[in-house]
Biotite code that builds the C-alpha atoms (Angstrom):
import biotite.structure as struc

atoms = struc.array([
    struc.Atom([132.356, 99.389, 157.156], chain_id="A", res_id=1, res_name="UNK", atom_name="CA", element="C"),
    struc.Atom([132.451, 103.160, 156.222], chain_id="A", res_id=2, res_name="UNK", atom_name="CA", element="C"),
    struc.Atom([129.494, 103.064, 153.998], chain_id="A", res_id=3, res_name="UNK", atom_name="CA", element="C"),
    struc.Atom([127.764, 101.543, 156.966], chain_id="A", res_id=4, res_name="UNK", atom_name="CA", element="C"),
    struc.Atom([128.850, 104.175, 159.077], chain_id="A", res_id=5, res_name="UNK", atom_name="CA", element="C"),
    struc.Atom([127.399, 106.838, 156.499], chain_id="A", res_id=6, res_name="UNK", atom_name="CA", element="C"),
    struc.Atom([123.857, 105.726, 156.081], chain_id="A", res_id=7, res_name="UNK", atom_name="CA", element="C"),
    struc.Atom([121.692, 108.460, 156.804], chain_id="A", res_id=8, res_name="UNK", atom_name="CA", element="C"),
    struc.Atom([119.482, 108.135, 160.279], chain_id="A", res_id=9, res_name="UNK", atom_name="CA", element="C"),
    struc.Atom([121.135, 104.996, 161.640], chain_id="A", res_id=10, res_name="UNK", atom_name="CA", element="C"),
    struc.Atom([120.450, 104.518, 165.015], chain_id="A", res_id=11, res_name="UNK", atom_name="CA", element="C"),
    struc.Atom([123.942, 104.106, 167.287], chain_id="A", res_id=12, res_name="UNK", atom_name="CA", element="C"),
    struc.Atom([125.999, 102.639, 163.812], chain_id="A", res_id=13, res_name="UNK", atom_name="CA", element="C"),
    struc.Atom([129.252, 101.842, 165.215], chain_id="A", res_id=14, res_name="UNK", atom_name="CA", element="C"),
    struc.Atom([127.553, 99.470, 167.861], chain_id="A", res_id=15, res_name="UNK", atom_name="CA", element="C"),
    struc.Atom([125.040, 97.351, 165.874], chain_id="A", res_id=16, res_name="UNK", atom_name="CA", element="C"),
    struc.Atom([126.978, 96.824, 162.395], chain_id="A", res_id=17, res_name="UNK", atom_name="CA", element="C"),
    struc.Atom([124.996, 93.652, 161.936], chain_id="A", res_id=18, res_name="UNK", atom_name="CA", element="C"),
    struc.Atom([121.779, 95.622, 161.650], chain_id="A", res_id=19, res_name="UNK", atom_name="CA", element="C"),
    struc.Atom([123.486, 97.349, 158.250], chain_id="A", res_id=20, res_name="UNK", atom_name="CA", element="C"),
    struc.Atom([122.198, 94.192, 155.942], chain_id="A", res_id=21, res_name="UNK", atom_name="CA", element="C"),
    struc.Atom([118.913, 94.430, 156.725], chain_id="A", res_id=22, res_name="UNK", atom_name="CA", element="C"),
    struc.Atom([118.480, 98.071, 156.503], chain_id="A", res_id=23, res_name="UNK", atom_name="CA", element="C"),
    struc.Atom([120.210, 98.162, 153.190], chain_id="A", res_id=24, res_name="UNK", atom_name="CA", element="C"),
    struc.Atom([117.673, 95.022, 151.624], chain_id="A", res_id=25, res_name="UNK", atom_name="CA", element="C"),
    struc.Atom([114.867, 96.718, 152.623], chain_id="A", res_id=26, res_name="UNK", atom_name="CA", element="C"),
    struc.Atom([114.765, 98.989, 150.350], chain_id="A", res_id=27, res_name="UNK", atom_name="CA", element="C"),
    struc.Atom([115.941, 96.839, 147.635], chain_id="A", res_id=28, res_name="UNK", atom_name="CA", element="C"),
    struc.Atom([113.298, 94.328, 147.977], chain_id="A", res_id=29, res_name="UNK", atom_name="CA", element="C"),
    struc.Atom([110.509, 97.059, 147.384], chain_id="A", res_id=30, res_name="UNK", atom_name="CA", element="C"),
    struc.Atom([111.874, 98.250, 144.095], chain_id="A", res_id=31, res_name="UNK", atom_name="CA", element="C"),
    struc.Atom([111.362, 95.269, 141.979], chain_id="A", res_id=32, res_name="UNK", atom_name="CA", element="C"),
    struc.Atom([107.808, 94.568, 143.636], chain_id="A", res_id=33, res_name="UNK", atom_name="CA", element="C"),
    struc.Atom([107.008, 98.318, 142.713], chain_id="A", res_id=34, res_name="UNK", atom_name="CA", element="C"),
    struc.Atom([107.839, 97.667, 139.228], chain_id="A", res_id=35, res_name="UNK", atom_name="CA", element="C"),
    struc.Atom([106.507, 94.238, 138.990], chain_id="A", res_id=36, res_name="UNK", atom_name="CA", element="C"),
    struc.Atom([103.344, 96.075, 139.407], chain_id="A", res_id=37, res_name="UNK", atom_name="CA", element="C"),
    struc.Atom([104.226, 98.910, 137.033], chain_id="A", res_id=38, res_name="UNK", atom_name="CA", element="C"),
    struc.Atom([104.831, 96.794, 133.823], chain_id="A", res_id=39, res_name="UNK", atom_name="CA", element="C"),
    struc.Atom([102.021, 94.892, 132.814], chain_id="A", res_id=40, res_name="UNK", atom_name="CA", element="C"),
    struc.Atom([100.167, 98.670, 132.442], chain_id="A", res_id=41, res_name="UNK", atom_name="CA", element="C"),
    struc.Atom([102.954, 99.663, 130.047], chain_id="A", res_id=42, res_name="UNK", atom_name="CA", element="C"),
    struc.Atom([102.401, 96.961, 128.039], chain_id="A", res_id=43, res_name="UNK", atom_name="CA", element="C"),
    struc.Atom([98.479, 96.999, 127.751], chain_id="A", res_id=44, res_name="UNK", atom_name="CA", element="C"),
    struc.Atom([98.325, 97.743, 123.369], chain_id="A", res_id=45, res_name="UNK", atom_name="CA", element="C"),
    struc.Atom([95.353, 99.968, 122.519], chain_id="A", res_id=46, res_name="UNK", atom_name="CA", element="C"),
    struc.Atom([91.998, 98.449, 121.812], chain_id="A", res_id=47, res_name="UNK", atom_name="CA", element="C"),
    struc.Atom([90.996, 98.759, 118.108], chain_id="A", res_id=48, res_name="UNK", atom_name="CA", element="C"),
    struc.Atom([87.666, 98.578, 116.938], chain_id="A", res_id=49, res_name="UNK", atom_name="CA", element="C"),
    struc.Atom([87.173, 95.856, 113.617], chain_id="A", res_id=50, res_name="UNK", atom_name="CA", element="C"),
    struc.Atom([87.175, 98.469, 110.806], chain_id="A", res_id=51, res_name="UNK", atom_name="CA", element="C"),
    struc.Atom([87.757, 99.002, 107.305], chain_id="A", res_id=52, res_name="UNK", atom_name="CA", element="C"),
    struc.Atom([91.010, 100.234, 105.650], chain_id="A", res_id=53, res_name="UNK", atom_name="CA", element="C"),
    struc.Atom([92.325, 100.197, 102.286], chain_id="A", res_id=54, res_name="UNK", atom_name="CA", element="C"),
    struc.Atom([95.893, 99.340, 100.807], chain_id="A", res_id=55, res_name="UNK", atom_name="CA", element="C"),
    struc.Atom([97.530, 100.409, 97.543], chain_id="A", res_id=56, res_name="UNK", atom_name="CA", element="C"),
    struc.Atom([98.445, 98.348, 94.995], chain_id="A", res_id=57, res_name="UNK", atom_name="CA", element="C"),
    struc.Atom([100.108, 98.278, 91.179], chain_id="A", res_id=58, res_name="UNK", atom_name="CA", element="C"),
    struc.Atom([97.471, 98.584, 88.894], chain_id="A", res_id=59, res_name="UNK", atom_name="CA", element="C"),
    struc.Atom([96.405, 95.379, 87.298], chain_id="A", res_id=60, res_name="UNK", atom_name="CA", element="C"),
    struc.Atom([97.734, 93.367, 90.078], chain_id="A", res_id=61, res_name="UNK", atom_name="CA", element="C"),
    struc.Atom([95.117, 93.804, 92.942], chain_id="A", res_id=62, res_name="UNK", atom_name="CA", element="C"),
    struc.Atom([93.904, 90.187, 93.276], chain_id="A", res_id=63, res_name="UNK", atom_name="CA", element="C"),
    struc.Atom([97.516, 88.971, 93.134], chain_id="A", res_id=64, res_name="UNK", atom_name="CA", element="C"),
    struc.Atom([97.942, 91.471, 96.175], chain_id="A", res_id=65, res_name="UNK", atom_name="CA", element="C"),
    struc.Atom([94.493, 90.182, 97.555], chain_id="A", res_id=66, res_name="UNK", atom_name="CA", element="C"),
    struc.Atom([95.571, 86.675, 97.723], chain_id="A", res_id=67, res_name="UNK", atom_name="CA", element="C"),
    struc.Atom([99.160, 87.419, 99.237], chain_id="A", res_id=68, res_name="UNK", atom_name="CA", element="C"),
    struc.Atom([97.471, 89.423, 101.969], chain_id="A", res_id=69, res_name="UNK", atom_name="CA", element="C"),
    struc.Atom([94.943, 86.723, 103.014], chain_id="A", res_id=70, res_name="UNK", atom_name="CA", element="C"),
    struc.Atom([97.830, 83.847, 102.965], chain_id="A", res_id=71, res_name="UNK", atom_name="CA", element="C"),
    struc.Atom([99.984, 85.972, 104.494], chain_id="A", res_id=72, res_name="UNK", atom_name="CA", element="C"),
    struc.Atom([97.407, 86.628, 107.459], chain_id="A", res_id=73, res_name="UNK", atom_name="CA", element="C"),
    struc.Atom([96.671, 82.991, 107.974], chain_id="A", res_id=74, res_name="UNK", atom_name="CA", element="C"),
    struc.Atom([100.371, 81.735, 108.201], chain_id="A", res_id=75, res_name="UNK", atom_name="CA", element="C"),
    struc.Atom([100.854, 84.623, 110.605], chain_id="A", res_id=76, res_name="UNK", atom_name="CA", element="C"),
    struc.Atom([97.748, 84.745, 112.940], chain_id="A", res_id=77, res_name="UNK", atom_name="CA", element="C"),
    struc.Atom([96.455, 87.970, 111.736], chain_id="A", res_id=78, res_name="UNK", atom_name="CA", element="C"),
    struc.Atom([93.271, 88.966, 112.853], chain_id="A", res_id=79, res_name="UNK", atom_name="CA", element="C"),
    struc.Atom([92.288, 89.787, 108.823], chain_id="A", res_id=80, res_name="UNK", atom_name="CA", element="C"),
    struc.Atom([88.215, 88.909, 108.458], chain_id="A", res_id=81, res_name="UNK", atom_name="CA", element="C"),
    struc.Atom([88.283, 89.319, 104.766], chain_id="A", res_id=82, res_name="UNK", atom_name="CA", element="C"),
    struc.Atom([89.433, 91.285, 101.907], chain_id="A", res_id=83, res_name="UNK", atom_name="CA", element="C"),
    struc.Atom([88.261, 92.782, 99.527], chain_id="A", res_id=84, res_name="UNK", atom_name="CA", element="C"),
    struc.Atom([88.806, 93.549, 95.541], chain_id="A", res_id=85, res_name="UNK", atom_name="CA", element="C"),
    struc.Atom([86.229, 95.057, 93.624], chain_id="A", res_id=86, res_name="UNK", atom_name="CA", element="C"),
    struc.Atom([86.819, 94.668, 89.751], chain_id="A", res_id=87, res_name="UNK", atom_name="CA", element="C"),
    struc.Atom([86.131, 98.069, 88.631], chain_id="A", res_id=88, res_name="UNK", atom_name="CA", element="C"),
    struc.Atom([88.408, 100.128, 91.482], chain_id="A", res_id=89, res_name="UNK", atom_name="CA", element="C"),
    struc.Atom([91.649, 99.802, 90.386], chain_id="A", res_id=90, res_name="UNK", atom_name="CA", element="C"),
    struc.Atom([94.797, 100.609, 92.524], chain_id="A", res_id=91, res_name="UNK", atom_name="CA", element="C"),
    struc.Atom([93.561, 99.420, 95.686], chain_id="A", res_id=92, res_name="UNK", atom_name="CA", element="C"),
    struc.Atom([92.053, 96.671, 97.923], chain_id="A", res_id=93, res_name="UNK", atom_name="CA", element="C"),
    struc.Atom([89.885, 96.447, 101.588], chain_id="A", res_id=94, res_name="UNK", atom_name="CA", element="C"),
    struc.Atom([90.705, 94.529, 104.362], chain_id="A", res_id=95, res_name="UNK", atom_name="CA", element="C"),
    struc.Atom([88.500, 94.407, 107.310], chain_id="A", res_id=96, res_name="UNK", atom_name="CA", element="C"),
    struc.Atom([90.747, 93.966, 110.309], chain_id="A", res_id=97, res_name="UNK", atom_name="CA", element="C"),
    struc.Atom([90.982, 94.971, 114.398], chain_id="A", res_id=98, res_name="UNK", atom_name="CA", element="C"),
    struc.Atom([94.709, 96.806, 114.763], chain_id="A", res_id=99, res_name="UNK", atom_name="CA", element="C"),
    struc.Atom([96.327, 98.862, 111.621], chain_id="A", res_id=100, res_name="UNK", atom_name="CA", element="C"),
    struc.Atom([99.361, 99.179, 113.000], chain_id="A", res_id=101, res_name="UNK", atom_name="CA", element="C"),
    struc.Atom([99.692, 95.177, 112.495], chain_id="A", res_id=102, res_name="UNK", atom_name="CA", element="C"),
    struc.Atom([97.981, 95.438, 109.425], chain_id="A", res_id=103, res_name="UNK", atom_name="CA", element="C"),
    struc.Atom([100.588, 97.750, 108.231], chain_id="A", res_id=104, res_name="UNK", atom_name="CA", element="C"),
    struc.Atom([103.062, 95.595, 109.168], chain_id="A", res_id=105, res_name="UNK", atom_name="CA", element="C"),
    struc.Atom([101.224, 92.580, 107.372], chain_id="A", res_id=106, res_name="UNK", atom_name="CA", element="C"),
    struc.Atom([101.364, 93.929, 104.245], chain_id="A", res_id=107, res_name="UNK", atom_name="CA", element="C"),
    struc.Atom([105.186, 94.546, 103.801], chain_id="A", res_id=108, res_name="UNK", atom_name="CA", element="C"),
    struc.Atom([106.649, 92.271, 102.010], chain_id="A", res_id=109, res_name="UNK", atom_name="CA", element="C"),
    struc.Atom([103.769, 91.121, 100.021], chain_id="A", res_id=110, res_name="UNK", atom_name="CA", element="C"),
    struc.Atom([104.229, 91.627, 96.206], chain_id="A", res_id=111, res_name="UNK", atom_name="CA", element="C"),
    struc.Atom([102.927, 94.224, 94.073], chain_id="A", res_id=112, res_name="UNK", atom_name="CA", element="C"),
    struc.Atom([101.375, 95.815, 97.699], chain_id="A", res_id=113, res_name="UNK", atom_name="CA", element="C"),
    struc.Atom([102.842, 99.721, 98.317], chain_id="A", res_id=114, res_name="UNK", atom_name="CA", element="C"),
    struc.Atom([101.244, 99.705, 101.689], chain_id="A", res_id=115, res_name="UNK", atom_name="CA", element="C"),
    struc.Atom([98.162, 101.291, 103.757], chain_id="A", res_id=116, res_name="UNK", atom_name="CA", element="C"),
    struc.Atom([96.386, 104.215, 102.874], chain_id="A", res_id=117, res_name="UNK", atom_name="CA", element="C"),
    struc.Atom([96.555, 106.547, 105.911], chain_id="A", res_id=118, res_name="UNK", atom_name="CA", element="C"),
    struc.Atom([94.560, 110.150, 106.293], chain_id="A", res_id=119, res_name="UNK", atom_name="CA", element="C"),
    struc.Atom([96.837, 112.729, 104.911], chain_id="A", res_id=120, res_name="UNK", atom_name="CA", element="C"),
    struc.Atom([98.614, 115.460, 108.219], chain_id="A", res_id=121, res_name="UNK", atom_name="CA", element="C"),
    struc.Atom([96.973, 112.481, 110.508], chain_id="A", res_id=122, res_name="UNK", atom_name="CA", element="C"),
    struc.Atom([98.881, 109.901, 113.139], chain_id="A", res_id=123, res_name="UNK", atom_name="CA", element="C"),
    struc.Atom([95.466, 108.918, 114.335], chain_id="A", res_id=124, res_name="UNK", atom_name="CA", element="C"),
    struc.Atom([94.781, 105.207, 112.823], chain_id="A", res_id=125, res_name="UNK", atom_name="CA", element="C"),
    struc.Atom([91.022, 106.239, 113.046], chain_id="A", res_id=126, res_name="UNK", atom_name="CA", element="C"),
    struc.Atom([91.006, 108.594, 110.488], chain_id="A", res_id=127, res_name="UNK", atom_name="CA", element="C"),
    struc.Atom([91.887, 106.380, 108.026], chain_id="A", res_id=128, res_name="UNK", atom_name="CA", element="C"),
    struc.Atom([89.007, 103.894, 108.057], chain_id="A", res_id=129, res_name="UNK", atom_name="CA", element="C"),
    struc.Atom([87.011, 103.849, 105.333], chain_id="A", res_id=130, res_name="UNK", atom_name="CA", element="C"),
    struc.Atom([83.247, 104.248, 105.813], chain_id="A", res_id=131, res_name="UNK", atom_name="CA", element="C"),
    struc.Atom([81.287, 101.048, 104.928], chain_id="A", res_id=132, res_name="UNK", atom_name="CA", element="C"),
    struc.Atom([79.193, 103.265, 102.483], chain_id="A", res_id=133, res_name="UNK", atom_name="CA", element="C"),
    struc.Atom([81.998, 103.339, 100.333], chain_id="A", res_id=134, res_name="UNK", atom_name="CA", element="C"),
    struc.Atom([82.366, 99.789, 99.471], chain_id="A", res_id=135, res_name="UNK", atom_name="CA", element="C"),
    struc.Atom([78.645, 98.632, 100.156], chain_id="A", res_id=136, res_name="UNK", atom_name="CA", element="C"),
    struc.Atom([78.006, 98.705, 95.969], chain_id="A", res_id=137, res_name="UNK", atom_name="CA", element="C"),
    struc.Atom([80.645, 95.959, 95.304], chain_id="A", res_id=138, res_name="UNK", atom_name="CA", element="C"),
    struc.Atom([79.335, 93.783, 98.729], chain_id="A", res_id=139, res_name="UNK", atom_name="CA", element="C"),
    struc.Atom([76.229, 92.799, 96.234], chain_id="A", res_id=140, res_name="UNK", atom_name="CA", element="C"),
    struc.Atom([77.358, 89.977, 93.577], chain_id="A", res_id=141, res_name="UNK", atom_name="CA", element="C"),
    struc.Atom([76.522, 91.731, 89.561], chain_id="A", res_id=142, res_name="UNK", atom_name="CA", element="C"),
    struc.Atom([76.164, 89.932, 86.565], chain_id="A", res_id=143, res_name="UNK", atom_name="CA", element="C"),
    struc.Atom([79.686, 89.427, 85.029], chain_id="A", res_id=144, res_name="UNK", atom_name="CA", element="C"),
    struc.Atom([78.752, 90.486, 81.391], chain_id="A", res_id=145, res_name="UNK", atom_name="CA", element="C"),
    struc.Atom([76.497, 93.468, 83.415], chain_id="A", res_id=146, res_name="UNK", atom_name="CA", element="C"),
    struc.Atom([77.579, 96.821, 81.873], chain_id="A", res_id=147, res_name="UNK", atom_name="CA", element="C"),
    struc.Atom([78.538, 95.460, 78.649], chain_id="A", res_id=148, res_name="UNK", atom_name="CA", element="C"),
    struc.Atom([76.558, 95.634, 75.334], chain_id="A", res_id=149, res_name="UNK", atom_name="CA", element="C"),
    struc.Atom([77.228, 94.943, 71.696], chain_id="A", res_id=150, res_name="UNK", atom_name="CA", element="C"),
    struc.Atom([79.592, 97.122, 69.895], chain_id="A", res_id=151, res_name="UNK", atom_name="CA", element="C"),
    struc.Atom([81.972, 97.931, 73.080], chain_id="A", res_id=152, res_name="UNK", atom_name="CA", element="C"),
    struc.Atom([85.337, 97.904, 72.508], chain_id="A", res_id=153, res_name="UNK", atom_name="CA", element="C"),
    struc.Atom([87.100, 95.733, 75.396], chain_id="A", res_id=154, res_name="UNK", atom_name="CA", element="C"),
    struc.Atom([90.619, 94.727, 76.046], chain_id="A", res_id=155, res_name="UNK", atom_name="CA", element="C"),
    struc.Atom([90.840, 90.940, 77.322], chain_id="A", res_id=156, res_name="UNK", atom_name="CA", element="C"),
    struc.Atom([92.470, 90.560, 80.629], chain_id="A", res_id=157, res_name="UNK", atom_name="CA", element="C"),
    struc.Atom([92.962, 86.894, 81.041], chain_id="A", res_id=158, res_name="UNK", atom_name="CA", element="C"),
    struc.Atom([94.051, 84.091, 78.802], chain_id="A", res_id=159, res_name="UNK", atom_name="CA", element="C"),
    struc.Atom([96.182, 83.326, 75.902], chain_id="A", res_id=160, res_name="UNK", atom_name="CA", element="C"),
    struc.Atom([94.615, 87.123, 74.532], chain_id="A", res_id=161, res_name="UNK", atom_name="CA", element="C"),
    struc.Atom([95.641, 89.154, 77.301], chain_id="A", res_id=162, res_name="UNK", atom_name="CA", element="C"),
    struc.Atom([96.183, 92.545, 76.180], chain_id="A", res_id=163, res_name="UNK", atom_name="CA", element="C"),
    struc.Atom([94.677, 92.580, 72.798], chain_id="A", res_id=164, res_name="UNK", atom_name="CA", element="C"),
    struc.Atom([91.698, 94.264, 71.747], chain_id="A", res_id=165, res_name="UNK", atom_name="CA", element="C"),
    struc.Atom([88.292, 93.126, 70.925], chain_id="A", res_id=166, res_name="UNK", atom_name="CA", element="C"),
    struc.Atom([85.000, 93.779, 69.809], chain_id="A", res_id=167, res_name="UNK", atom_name="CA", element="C"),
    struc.Atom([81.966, 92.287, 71.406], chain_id="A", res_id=168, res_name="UNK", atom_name="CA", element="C"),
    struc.Atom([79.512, 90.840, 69.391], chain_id="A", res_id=169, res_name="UNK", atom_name="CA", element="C"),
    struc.Atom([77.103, 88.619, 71.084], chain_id="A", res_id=170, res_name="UNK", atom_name="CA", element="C"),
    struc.Atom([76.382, 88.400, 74.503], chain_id="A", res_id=171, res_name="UNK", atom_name="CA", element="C"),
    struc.Atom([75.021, 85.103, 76.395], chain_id="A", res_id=172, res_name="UNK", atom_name="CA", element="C"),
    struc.Atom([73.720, 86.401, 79.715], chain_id="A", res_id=173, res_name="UNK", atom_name="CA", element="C"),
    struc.Atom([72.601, 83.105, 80.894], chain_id="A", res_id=174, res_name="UNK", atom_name="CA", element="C"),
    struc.Atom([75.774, 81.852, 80.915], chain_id="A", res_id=175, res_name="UNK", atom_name="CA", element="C"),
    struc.Atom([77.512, 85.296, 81.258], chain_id="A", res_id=176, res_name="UNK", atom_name="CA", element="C"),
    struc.Atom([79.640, 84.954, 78.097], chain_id="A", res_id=177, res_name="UNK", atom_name="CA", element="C"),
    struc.Atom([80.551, 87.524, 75.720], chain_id="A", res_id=178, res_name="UNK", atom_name="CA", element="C"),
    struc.Atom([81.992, 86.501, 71.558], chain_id="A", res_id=179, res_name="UNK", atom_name="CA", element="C"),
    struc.Atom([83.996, 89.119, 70.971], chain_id="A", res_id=180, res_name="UNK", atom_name="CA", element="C"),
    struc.Atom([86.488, 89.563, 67.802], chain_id="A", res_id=181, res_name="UNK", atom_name="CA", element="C"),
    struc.Atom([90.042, 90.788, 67.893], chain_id="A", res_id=182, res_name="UNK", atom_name="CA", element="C"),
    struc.Atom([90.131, 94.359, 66.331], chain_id="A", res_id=183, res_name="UNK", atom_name="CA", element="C"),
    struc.Atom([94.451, 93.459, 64.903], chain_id="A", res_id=184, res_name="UNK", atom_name="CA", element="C"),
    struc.Atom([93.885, 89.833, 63.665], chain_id="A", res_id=185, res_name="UNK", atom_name="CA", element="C"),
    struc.Atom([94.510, 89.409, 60.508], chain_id="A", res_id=186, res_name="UNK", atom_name="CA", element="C"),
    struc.Atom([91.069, 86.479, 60.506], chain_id="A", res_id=187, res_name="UNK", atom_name="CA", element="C"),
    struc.Atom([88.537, 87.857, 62.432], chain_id="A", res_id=188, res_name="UNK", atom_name="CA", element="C"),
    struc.Atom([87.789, 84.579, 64.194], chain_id="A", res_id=189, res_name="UNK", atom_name="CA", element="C"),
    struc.Atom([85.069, 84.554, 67.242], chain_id="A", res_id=190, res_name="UNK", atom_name="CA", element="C"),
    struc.Atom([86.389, 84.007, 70.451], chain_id="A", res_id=191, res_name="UNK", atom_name="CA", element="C"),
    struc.Atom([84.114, 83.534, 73.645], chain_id="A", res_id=192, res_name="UNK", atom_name="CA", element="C"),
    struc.Atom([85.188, 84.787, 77.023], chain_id="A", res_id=193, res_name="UNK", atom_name="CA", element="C"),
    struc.Atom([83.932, 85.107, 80.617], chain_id="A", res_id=194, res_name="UNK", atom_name="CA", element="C"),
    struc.Atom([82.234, 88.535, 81.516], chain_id="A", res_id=195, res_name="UNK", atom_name="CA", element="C"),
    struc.Atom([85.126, 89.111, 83.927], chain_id="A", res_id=196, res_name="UNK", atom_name="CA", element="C"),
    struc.Atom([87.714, 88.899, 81.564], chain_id="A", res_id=197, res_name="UNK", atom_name="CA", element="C"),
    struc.Atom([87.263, 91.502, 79.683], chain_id="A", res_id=198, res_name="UNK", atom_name="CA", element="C"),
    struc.Atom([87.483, 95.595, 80.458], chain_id="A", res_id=199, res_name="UNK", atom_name="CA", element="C"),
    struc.Atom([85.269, 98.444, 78.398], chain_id="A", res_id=200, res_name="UNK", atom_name="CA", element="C"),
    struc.Atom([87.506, 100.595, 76.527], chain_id="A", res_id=201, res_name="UNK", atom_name="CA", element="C"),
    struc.Atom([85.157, 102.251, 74.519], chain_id="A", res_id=202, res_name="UNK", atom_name="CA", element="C"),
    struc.Atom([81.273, 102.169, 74.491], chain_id="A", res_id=203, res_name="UNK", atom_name="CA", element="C"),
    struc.Atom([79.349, 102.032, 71.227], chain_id="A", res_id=204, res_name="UNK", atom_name="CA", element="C"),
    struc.Atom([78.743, 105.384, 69.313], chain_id="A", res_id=205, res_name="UNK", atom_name="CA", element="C"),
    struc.Atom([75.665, 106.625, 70.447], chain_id="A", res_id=206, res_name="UNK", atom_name="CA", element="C"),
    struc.Atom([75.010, 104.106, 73.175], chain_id="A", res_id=207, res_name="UNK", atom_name="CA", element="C"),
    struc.Atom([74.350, 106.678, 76.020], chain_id="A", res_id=208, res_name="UNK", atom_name="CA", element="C"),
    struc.Atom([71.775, 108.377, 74.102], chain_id="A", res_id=209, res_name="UNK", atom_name="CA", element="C"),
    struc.Atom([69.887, 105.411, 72.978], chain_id="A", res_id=210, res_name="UNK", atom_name="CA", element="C"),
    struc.Atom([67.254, 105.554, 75.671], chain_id="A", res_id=211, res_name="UNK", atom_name="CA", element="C"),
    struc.Atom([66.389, 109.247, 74.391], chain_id="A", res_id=212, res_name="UNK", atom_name="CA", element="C"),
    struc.Atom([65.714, 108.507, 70.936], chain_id="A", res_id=213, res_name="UNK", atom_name="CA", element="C"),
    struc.Atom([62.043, 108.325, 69.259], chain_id="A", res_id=214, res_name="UNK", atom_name="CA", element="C"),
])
C-alpha cells in the first residue's frame, strides 16, 4: 500500500485505497492505443517510381546473369518488368523495376552478378537510374550479321568453336548466317554460324575508308 500512498495528486489516499487500481490502469490503457496508432506510419516504405538501373556483371557472362535475375524475380515476387542485355555492352545488364533497395537485394546471390551500379558520393537511389536515352538503341531488334562484312576477323562465341578465331567469308543476310574459316586450323574447312555468335575483332584493311574512294 505505500506506492498507493505516494501517487502524486491523490485525492484523500489513505481512505479510498480501492480507487488506486483504476487510477493506475488508466494510464496504462492509453499507451498501447497511442502506439497502436503510431506504428503503421513507421512502417509506410517509400514509394518508388518504375525506373531503370543497371547491374554489373563478369564479362562474357551477362545473359547467364540475365536469366538468373529474371528466375530469381519470379520465384521471389519481385516486381522486375524486364531485363535487359544488349550484345555489344559488355559488363553490365538493365532491369526495369519499382524499389532498388529490393532490387539490390535480388541480385545477391545470383552467379556471375557483382551487384547494382549506384551514383558515385550518392545514398539517393534516384541518382542512379539510368536515363531511357541510354538504352533506347538496343530497344530496336538489328540484323544479327548487321555490322559485319567480308574480311573481318571474328572470334566465335558459341558452339563446339568457342574461342577460336575466324575469318568471315560469305555472308547470307536472308538467313543471317555468316561462313567463316578458322584462322589456326590446320584445313581451312567452312563453317557457318549465326550472326550472334560471333564478335568483330578486327575489321578489314581499309574497310572504313571504302566509301571515300573513287
Amino acid at each position: 500500500m505505500n506506492g498507493t500512498d505516494e501517487t502524486p495528486g491523490a485525492a484523500n489516499p489513505p481512505a479510498a485505497p480501492t480507487e488506486s487500481p483504476k487510477a493506475a490502469v488508466k494510464p496504462r490503457s492509453k499507451t498501447p492505443k497511442s502506439r497502436a496508432k503510431e506504428a503503421p506510419v513507421e512502417d509506410i516504405e517509400p514509394v518508388f517510381p518504375v525506373a531503370i538501373y543497371a547491374v554489373k556483371t563478369s564479362i562474357g557472362h551477362e545473359k547467364t546473369v540475365a536469366d538468373g535475375i529474371a528466375v530469381k524475380a519470379k520465384r521471389e515476387k519481385v516486381e522486375v518488368y524486364s531485363v535487359l542485355s544488349p550484345a555489344p555492352i559488355r559488363g553490365y545488364v538493365y532491369l526495369e523495376g519499382v524499389n532498388p533497395d529490393r532490387l539490390t537485394d535480388l541480385i545477391k546471390g545470383v552467379k556471375r552478378a557483382r551487384g547494382m551500379v549506384r551514383a558515385r558520393g550518392s545514398d539517393n537511389p534516384a541518382d542512379s537510374i539510368i536515363p531511357i536515352e541510354q538504352i533506347e538503341p538496343f530497344l530496336e531488334p538489328k540484323p544479327l550479321v548487321s555490322g559485319i562484312v567480308e574480311g573481318n576477323i571474328v572470334e566465335i562465341t558459341q558452339g563446339p568453336f568457342k574461342g577460336e578465331k575466324a575469318r568471315v567469308t560469305q555472308i547470307d543476310e536472308s538467313k543471317e548466317e555468316i561462313t567463316v574459316e578458322l584462322i589456326e586450323a590446320m584445313i581451312s574447312i567452312p563453317i557457318t554460324v549465326r550472326g550472334d555468335a560471333v564478335r568483330v575483332l578486327e575489321k578489314e584493311e581499309g574497310e572504313e575508308g571504302a566509301g571515300n574512294t573513287g
